[in-house]
C-alpha positions, 0 to 999 in steps of 0.5 A: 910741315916746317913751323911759322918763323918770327923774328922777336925784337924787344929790348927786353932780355930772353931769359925775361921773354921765355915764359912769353914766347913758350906760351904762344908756342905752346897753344900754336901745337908746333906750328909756330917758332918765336926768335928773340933778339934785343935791338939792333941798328934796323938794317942789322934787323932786316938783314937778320929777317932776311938771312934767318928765311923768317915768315914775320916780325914782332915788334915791342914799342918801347925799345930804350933799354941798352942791348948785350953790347950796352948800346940803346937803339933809339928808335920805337917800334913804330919806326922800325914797322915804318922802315920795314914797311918801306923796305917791303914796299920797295922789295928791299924786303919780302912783304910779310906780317909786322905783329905790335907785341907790347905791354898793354900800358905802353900801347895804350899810352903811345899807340892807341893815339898815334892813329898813323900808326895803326896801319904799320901792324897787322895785329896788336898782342898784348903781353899781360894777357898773353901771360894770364889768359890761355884763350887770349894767348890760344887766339893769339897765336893762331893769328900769328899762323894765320898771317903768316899763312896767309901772306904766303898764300897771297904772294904765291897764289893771288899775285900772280892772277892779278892782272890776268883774265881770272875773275875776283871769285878765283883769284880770292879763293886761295885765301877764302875756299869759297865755291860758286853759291858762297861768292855769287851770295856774298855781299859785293861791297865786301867783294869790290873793296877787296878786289881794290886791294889785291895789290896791298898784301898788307891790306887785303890780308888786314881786311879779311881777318879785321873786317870779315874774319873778326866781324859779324855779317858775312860770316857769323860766330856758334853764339850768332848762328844759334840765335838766329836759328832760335837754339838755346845751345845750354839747353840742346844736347842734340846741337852738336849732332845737328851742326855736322848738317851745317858743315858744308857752311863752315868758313875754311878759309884763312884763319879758320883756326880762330874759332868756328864760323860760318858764312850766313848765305851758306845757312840761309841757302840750307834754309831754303833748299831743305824747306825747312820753312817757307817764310825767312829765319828772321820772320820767325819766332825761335820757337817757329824756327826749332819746331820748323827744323826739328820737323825738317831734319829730325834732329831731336834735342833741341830747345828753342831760346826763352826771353830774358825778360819775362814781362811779355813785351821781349821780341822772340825773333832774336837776331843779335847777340850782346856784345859784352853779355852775349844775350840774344836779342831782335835788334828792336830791344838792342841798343846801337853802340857807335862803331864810326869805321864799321865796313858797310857789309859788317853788322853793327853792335849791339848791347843788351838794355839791362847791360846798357842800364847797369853800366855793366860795359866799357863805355870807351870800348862801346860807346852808345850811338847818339840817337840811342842815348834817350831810349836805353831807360824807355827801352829798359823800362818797358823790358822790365816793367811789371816784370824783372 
C-alpha cells in the first residue's frame, strides 16, 4: 500500500524539521510521507502539491523567515490555507486536507483568536508536543492518515452518490461502516446535519472526526463504556476477555485508528438482545450492571466500580467520566463545563466536584456553566462531609 503524502511548508530549514517529521512518520508505521519545502510565491506551491500527486498540506503560520534563495514569502499560513482553499473550491486544485502544524506560542498568539481562521484547517498540530509526547505525536498522525483517507474516500465513493436515489445510510457508509441497526439508531440530528454537508468535503470530514469521532455521544471511549457498564477496568482481569463480545460494536469507520471506540446504540442493543437486564444500564447500580452481565455472559473477572467518596451520598449509577481526572461519576454529582458550540447529539462535559473544588483543571479550557458556579462547594460539601 503507497504511504499518505504531505506537502510541508515552513520557513524553517529541513535539517531543523527532520526530528519533526521523523517522529510523525515513525508512529504512522510507513504509512505516512512528510516533504518539506520552505516558502515559495503560493502558485509555486500549489503547482508543487499538484505536480508532486500529494494527499495534503501542512502548513507552519509563521512564514517570515528568508528561504534558500534569500527571499521572504510574505504571507501567513492563514493566507496560504485561504488561497488553496479558493483554489480547491474552484477545482483549480484537488480538495484535500490543510493541517496548521505550528508552535504552540504562535497559535495561541494569532490563530486562536483569528476564529475566521478556524475553519481554513482540518486540524492543528502543535510542534512542542509533537516532540516530548509519543501519545500526542502517535494521535497526530494517525489524524494525518485519517484525513487524507478519508478525503479520498469522500471524493471517490460519496460524491459520486450525491444527487442519486441512495439513501443518506449508503452514501455515508464508506466513511462510517455502519450497518442497518447502527444507522436506524443513530441520532438523526447528527444524520441530518451531515447530510447537508455532503457537498463540503472539507466540512463533512471536519464534522465526523471533531463532532463525532472526538466527542462523547454517539460514540463512546474504553474509559466511557466501562462506566457505564459499571466495570472497574484497574480491577478486571477478565475485561479484555469480556470486550471481544462487544467487538460487533466497535466504531471501524474513519479514524478508527485513533483509538478504540464504540457506537453507545450498538452496546445498548447487545443489552437487550442478550437480556442481560430488564431495566436500562443507566437505572442501574454498577454493582447491578456487573452482577447482571456476569450472570448473563459468564464472563467472570469483573469488578464493579466503588465510590470515590465514601460518605455514602455518591450516586453508583455512574454515567460520565471526568474530563481532567477521567472519575466516574452519575451526572447528578458532576459539575457542567460550558461548552457554548457542542453539537446537539455531543454529550456535554463534566468535571469532577473535587477537581472543580481544588482548582485542579484548566479554567480556560473548561470553564464551569454559569447555573454550576454556586453548587461546586454545596455539591462538594455533601460529597465530602463526614467523609474524605
Amino acid at each position: 500500500m503507497m504511504p499518505i503524502k504531505y506537502l510541508y511548508v515552513d520557513d524553517d530549514e529541513t535539517e531543523k524539521l527532520e526530528e519533526l517529521i521523523t517522529e510523525l512518520e515513525f508512529h504512522a508505521g510507513g504509512q505516512l510521507e512528510i516533504t518539506h519545502t520552505q516558502t515559495r510565491p503560493m502558485k509555486d506551491i500549489q503547482k508543487m502539491f499538484s505536480e508532486g500527486g500529494f494527499d495534503g498540506l501542512m502548513i507552519d503560520q509563521k512564514l517570515d523567515a528568508a528561504n534558500e534563495n534569500g527571499v521572504v514569502a510574505g504571507y501567513w499560513g492563514t493566507s496560504l490555507a485561504q488561497d488553496c482553499r479558493t483554489e480547491m473550491i474552484g477545482n483549480q486544485m484537488v480538495v484535500a486536507p490543510i493541517v496548521l502544524f505550528s508552535n504552540e506560542d504562535v497559535y495561541v498568539k494569532y490563530f486562536d483568536k483569528d476564529q475566521s481562521a478556524h475553519n481554513l484547517f482540518d486540524f492543528t498540530v502543535g510542534k512542542t508536543k509533537v516532540s516530548k509526547s509519543e501519545s500526542y505525536a502517535h494521535q497526530a498522525s494517525h489524524i494525518l492518515i485519517g484525513l487524507a483517507t478519508s478525503y479520498k474516500i469522500a471524493k471517490e465513493d460519496v460524491n459520486p452518490k450525491i444527487g442519486s436515489h441512495a439513501k443518506i445510510q449508503e452514501i455515508l457508509e464508506p466513511l462510517l461502516n455502519w450497518n442497518d441497526s447502527v444507522y436506524k439508531y443513530c441520532d438523526k440530528r447528527f444524520v441530518e446535519y451531515a447530510e447537508s454537508k455532503l457537498e463540503d468535503i472539507h466540512t463533512l470530514i471536519s464534522l465526523i472526526l471533531h463532532n463525532l469521532v472526538r466527542s462523547a455521544g454517539i460514540l463512546v471511549t474504553e474509559s466511557m463504556l466501562a462506566t457505564r457498564l459499571g466495570v472497574d477496568i484497574n480491577r478486571s482481569e477478565g475485561w479484555e476477555e469480556f470486550k471481544t463480545l462487544l467487538e460487533d460494536c466497535k466504531y471501524k469507520g474513519v479514524f478508527s485508528s485513533l483509538k478504540d471506540r464504540w457506537w453507545f446504540s450498538s452496546i445498548e442493543d447487545w443489552w437487550y438482545d442478550n437480556e442481560i437486564n430488564d431495566l436500562p444500564l443507566r437505572g442501574l447500580t454498577a454493582t447491578q450492571r456487573v452482577e447482571s452481565i456476569i450472570e448473563a455472559t459468564g464472563c467472570s473477572g469483573l469488578t464493579p466500580l466503588v465510590p470515590k467518596y465514601t460518605n455514602g451520598t455518591q450516586s453508583e449509577k455512574y454515567w460520565v467520566n471526568c474530563i481532567v481526572s477521567d472519575t466516574p461519576l452519575d451526572i447528578c454529582d458532576a459539575i457542567l463545563v460550558s461548552k457554548p458550540d457542542l453539537m446537539s447529539w455531543e454529550q456535554p462535559i463534566y468535571l469532577d466536584p473535587q477537581v472543580t473544588h481544588d482548582r485542579e483543571y484548566d479554567r480556560d479550557k473548561y470553564p464551569v456553566h454559569k447555573d454550576y458556579q454556586d453548587k461546586v462547594i454545596p455539591l462538594y460539601e455533601r460529597l465530602t462531609k463526614d467523609g474524605d
